[in-house]
C-alpha positions as CSV (number, residue, x, y, z in Angstrom):
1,X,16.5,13.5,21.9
2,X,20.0,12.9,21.3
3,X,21.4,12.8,17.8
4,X,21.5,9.3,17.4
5,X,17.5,9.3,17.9
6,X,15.7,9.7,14.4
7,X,11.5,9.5,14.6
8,X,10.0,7.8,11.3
9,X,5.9,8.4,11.3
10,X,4.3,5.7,8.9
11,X,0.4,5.2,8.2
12,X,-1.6,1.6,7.2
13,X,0.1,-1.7,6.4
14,X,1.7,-0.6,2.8
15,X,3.6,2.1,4.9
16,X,4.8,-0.4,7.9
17,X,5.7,-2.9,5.1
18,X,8.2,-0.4,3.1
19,X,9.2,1.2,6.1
20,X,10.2,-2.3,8.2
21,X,12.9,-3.3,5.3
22,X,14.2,0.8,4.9
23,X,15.1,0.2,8.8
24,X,16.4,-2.4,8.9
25,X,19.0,-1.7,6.5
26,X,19.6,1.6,8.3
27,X,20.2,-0.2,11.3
28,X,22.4,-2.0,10.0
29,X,24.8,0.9,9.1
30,X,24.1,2.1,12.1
31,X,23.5,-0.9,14.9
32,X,24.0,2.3,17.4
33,X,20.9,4.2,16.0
34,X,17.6,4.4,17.8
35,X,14.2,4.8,15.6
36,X,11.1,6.3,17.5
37,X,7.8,7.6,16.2
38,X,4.0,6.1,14.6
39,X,4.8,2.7,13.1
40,X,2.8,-1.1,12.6
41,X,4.5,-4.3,13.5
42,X,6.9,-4.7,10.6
43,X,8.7,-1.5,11.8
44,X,8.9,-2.6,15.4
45,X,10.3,-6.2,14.4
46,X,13.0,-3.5,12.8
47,X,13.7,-1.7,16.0
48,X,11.3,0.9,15.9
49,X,10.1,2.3,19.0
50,X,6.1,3.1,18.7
51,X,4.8,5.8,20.2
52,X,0.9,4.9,18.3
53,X,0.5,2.1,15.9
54,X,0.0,3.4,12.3
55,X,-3.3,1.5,11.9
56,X,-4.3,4.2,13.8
57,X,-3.7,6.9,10.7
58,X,-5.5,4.7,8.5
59,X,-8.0,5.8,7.0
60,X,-10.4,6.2,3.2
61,X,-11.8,9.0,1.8
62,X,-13.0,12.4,3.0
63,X,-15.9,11.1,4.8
64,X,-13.8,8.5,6.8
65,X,-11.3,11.5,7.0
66,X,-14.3,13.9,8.6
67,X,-15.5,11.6,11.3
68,X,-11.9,11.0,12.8
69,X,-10.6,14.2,11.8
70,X,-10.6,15.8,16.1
71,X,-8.9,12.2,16.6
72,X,-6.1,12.5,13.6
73,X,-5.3,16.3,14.4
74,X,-5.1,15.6,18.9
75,X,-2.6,13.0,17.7
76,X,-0.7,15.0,14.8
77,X,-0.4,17.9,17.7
78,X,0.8,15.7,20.6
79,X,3.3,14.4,18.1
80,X,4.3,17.9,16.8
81,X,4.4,19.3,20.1
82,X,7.1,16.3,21.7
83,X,9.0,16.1,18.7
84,X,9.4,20.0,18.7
85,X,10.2,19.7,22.3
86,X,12.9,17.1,21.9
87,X,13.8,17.1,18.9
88,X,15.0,14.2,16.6
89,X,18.0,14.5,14.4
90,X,16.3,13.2,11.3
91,X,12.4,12.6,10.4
92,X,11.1,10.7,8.1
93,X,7.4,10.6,7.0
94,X,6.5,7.2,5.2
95,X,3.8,7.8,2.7
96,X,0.2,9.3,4.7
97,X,1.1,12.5,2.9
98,X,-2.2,14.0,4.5
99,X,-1.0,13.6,8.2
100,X,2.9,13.7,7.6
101,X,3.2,16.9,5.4
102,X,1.8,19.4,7.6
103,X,3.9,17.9,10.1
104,X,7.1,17.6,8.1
105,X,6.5,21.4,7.3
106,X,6.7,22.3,11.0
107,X,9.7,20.7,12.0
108,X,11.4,21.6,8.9
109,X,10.5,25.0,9.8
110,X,12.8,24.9,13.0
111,X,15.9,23.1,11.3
112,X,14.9,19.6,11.4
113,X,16.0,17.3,8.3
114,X,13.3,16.1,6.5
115,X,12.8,13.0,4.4
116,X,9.5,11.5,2.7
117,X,9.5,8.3,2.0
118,X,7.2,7.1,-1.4
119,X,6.3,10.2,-3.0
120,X,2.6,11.4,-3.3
121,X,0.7,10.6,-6.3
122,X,0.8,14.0,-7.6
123,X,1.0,12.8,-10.9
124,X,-2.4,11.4,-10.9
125,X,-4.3,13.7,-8.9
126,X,-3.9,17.2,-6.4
127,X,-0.9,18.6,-8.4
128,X,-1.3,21.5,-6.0
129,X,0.2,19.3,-3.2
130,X,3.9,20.6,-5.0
131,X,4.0,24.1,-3.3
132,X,3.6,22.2,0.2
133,X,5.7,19.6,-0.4
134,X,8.4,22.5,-1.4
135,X,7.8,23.7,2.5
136,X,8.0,20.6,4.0
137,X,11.0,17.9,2.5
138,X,14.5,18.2,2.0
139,X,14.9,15.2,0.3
140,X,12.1,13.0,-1.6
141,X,12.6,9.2,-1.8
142,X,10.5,7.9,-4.6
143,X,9.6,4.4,-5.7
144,X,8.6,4.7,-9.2
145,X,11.2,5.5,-12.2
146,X,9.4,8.4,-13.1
147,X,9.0,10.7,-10.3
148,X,12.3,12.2,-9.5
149,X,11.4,14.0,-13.1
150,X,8.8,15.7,-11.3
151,X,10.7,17.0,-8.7
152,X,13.8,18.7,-11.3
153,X,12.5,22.4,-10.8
154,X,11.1,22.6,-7.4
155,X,14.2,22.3,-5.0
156,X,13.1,19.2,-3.5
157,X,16.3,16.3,-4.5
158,X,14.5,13.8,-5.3
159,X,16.2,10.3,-5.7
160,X,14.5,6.9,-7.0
161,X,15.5,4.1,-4.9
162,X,13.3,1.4,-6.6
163,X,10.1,0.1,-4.8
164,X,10.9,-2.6,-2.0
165,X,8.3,-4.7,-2.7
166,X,10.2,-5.8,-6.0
167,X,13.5,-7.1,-3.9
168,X,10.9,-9.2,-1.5
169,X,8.9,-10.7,-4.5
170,X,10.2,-13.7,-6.0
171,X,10.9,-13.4,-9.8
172,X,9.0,-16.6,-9.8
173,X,6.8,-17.2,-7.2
174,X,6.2,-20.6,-6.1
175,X,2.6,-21.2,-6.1
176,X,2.3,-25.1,-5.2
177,X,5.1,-23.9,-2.3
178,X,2.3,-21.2,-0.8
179,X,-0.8,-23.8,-1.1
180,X,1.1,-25.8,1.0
181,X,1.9,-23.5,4.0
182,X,-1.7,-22.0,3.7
183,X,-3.2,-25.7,3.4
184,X,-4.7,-25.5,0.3
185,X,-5.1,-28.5,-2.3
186,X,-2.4,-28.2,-4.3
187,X,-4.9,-28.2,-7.8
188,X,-7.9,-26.6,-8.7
189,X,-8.4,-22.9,-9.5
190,X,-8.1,-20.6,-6.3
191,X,-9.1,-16.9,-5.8
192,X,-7.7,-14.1,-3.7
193,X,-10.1,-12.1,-2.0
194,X,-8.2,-8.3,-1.3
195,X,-10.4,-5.8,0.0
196,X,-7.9,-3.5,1.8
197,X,-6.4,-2.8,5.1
198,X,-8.6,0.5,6.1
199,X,-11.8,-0.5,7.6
200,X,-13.6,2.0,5.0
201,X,-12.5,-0.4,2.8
202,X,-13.3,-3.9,3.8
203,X,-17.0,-2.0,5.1
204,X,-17.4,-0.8,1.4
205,X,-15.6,-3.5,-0.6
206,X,-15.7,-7.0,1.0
207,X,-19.6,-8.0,0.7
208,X,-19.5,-7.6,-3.0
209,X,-16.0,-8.9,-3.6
210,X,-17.3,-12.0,-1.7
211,X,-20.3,-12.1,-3.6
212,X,-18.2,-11.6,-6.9
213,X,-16.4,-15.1,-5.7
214,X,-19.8,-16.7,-5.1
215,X,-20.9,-16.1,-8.5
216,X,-17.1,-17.5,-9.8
217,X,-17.4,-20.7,-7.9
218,X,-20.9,-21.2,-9.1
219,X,-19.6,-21.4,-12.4
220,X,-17.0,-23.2,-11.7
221,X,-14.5,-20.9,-12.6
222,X,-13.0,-21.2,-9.2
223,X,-12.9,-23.8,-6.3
224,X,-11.6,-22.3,-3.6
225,X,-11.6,-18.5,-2.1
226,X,-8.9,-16.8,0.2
227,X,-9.1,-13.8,2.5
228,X,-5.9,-12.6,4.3
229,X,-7.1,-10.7,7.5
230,X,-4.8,-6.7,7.0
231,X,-4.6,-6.4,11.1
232,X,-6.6,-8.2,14.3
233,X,-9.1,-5.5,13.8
234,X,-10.5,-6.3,11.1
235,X,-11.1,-9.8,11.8
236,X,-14.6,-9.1,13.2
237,X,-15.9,-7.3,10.0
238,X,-14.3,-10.1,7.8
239,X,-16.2,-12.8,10.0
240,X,-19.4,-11.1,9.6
241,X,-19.2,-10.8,5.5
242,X,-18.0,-14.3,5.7
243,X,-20.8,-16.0,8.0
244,X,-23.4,-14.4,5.3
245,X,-22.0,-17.3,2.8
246,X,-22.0,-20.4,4.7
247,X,-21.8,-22.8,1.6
248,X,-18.5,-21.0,0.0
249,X,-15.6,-22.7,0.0
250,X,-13.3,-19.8,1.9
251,X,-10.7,-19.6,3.9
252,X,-9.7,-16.8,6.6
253,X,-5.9,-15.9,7.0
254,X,-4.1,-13.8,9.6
255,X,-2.5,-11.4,7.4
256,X,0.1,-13.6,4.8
257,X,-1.6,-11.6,2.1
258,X,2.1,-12.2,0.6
259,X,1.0,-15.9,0.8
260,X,-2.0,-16.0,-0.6
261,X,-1.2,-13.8,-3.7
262,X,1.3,-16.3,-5.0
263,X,-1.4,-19.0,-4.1
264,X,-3.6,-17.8,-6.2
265,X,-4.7,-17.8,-9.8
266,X,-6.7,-14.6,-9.6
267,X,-7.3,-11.9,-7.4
268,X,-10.4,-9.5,-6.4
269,X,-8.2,-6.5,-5.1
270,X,-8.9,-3.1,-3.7
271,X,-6.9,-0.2,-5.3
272,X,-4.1,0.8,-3.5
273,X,-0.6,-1.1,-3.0
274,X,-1.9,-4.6,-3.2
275,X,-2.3,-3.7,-6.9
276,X,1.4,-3.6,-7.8
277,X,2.1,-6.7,-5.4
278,X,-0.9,-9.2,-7.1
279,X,1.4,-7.4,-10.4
280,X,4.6,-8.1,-9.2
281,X,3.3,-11.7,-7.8
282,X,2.4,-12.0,-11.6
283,X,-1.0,-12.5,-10.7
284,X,-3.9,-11.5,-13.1
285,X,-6.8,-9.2,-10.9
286,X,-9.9,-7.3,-10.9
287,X,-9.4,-3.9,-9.3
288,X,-12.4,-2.8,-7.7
289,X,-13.1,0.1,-5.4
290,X,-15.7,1.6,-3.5
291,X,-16.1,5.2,-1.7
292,X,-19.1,6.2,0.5
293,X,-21.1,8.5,-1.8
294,X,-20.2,11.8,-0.1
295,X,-16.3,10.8,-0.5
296,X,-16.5,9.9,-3.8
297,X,-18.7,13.4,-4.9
298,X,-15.6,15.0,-3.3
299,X,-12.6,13.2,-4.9
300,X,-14.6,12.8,-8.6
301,X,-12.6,15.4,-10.9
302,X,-9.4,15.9,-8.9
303,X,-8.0,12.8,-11.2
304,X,-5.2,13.9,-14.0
305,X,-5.2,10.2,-15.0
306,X,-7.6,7.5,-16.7
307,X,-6.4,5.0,-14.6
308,X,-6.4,4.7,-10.7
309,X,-4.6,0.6,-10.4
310,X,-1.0,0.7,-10.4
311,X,-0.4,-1.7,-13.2
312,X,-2.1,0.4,-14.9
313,X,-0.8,3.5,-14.6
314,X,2.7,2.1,-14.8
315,X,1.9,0.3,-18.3
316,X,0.4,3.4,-19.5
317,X,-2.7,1.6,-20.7
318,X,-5.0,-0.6,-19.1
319,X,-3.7,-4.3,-18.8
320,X,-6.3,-5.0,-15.8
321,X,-9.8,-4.3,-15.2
322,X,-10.5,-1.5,-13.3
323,X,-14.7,-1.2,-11.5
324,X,-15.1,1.8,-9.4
325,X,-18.3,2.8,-7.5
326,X,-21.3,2.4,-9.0
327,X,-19.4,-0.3,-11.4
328,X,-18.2,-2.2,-8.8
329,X,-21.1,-4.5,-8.9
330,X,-20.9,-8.4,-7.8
331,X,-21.7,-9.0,-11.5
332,X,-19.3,-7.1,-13.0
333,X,-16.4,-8.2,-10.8
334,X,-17.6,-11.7,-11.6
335,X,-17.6,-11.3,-15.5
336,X,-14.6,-9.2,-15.5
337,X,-13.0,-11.7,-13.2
338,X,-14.3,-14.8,-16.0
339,X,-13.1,-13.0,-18.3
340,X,-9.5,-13.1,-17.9
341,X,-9.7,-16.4,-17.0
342,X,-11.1,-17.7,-20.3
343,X,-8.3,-16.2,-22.2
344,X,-5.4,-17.7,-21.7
345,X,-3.5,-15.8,-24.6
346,X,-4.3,-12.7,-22.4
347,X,-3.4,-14.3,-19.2
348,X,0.3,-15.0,-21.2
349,X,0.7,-11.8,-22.1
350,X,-0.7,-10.4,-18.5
351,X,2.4,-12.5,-16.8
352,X,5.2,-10.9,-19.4
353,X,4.8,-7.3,-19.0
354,X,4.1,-7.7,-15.1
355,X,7.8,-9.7,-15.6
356,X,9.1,-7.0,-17.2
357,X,7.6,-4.3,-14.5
358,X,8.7,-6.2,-11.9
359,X,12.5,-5.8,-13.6
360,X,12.4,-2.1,-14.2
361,X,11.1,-1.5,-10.4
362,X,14.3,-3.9,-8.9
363,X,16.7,-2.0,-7.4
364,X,18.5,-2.7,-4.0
365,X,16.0,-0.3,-2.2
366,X,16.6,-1.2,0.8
367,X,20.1,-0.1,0.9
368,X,19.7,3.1,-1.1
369,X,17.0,4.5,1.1
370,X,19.2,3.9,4.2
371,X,22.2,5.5,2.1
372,X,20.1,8.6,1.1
373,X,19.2,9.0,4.7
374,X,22.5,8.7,6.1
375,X,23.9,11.1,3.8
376,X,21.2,13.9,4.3
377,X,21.5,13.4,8.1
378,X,25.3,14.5,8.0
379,X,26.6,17.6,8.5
């Protein structure tokens, strides 16, 4: 490749989403610069050139891990082996620490620059993830105000750029403004249905969150229920959850998820990034979560902290409801869910610290990644 060629590797939605505005601004600076490598549709909108779509890397838990492993490694090998054999001037892995810091650590073995975007949750679980991260990054771009702390004695530079979903948010969102582009009635109480974008996850997660919202609208706690579709393939598997509840007032969307969180007054949500976006969209939720058994016998332990939802973890205390597993029941999303609702001092409270999280993540991301990239890529 020639030195104006960079190759950015990103896996699921959350990653495409970061990665599309970090490109954009990079193009930008430098119009001349072309962007190659494993990215969704957000990235390629921002001039990226995909060699495999990053739905592709997507995937949840060991057992969803295990039965695509010969897949994952064939295409983390043909990607090794062309980038080694044409090198890029910079690469950039966006997150899918799993797939990209093996790879990282290759290419930075044979002089290749190496940046990771969104830094891996080593402060909640696999600490031992450090002593390969040492081998594989030069330079650690983290989204969260207390990472780069983490980073002070292990040679890594580590700089916090802000997260990126705080600059899109809205400070306010405009709810009435969303029920109108998703053709919603403008009143009555309207739930968010967020199972995930990894088909592990909508398999394990949507039949009881959809369940959850039958037992809400029975009560009359909600009146209407809204799905945003992660990717085309998972439209089938939505379709078939949803077909099992004729009589439920729901609505399918092709992605918007951004949409329908500020639509709505509550959300169901898988853990993961959607967490800190129903957060930022200072939207009260339900975290719920669901591994298959043999996953979830492997990961139980390798936790540091008590919480797994973002809000969470960033409050330092449990603000939201968390269900995992076994307690991520239909009935217990449901009361959990009623809850909140019923407690409108709570609910008050809920939208003020998300307010202030939302401040304390604001930074002008965009640009600083692109900056940070520039700088390490010079000679």
């Amino acid at each position: 490749m020639k030195g104006d060629t960079w190759a950015f590797v990103a896996g699921e939605s959350s990653g495409d989403l970061l990665a599309g505005h970090v490109l954009r601004a990079l193009h930008h600076r430098a119009p001349l610069l072309r962007t190659v490598g494993i990215g969704g549709p957000r990235m390629q909108e921002a001039g990226l050139e995909a060699w495999w779509q990053s739905e592709r890397l997507a995937v949840n838990g060991y057992a969803d891990v295990l039965a695509r492993l010969p897949e994952l490694l064939w295409m983390r090998r043909r990607l090794r082996q062309r980038l080694l054999a044409d090198p890029p001037a910079v690469f950039v892995g966006v997150d899918a620490p799993d797939f990209n810091l093996q790879l990282e650590r290759r290419l930075r073995q044979v002089g290749i620059p190496v940046a990771h975007l969104v830094s891996p949750s080593i402060w909640a679980w696999r600490r031992e993830r450090i002593d390969l991260i040492r081998q594989a990054v030069d330079h650690m771009l983290c989204v969260f105000p207390f990472e780069p702390a983490i980073y002070a004695d292990t040679g890594v530079k580590a700089t916090y750029i802000g997260h990126p979903l705080a600059e899109v948010i809205p400070l306010e969102p405009d709810r009435e403004a969303a029920r109108l582009a998703l053709g919603l009635p403008a009143h009555g109480q309207c739930l968010a249905v967020l199972p995930g974008s990894r088909r592990a996850e909508v398999k394990h997660l949507m039949a009881p969150f959809l369940e959850a919202a039958a037992l809400l609208v029975k009560r009359g706690l909600m009146s209407q229920v809204v799905v945003p579709i992660a990717h085309p393939g998972l439209k089938p598997m939505v379709q078939q959850a949803a077909a099992q509840h004729p009589d439920l007032p729901l609505h399918l969307v092709d992605g918007r998820s951004h949409q329908v969180m500020a639509a709505c007054d509550l959300a169901l949500v898988a853990s993961g990034t959607a967490t800190l976006e129903c957060a930022l969209f200072k939207r009260p939720m339900v975290i719920g979560y669901r591994l298959s058994a043999l996953s979830y016998r492997l990961m139980s332990g390798r936790g540091y902290l008590p919480d797994v939802g973002l809000p969470n973890i960033l409050a330092g205390k449990r603000l939201v409801p968390e269900l995992l597993q076994h307690e991520c029941t239909p009935q217990a999303l449901a009361d959990a869910a009623g809850d909140l609702l019923e407690q409108p001092a709570i609910l008050r409270q809920l939208q003020d610290r998300f307010h202030d999280m939302h401040l304390s993540l604001r930074r002008d991301t965009a640009s600083l990644a692109a900056q940070a990239l520039l700088d390490m890529a010079r000679p």
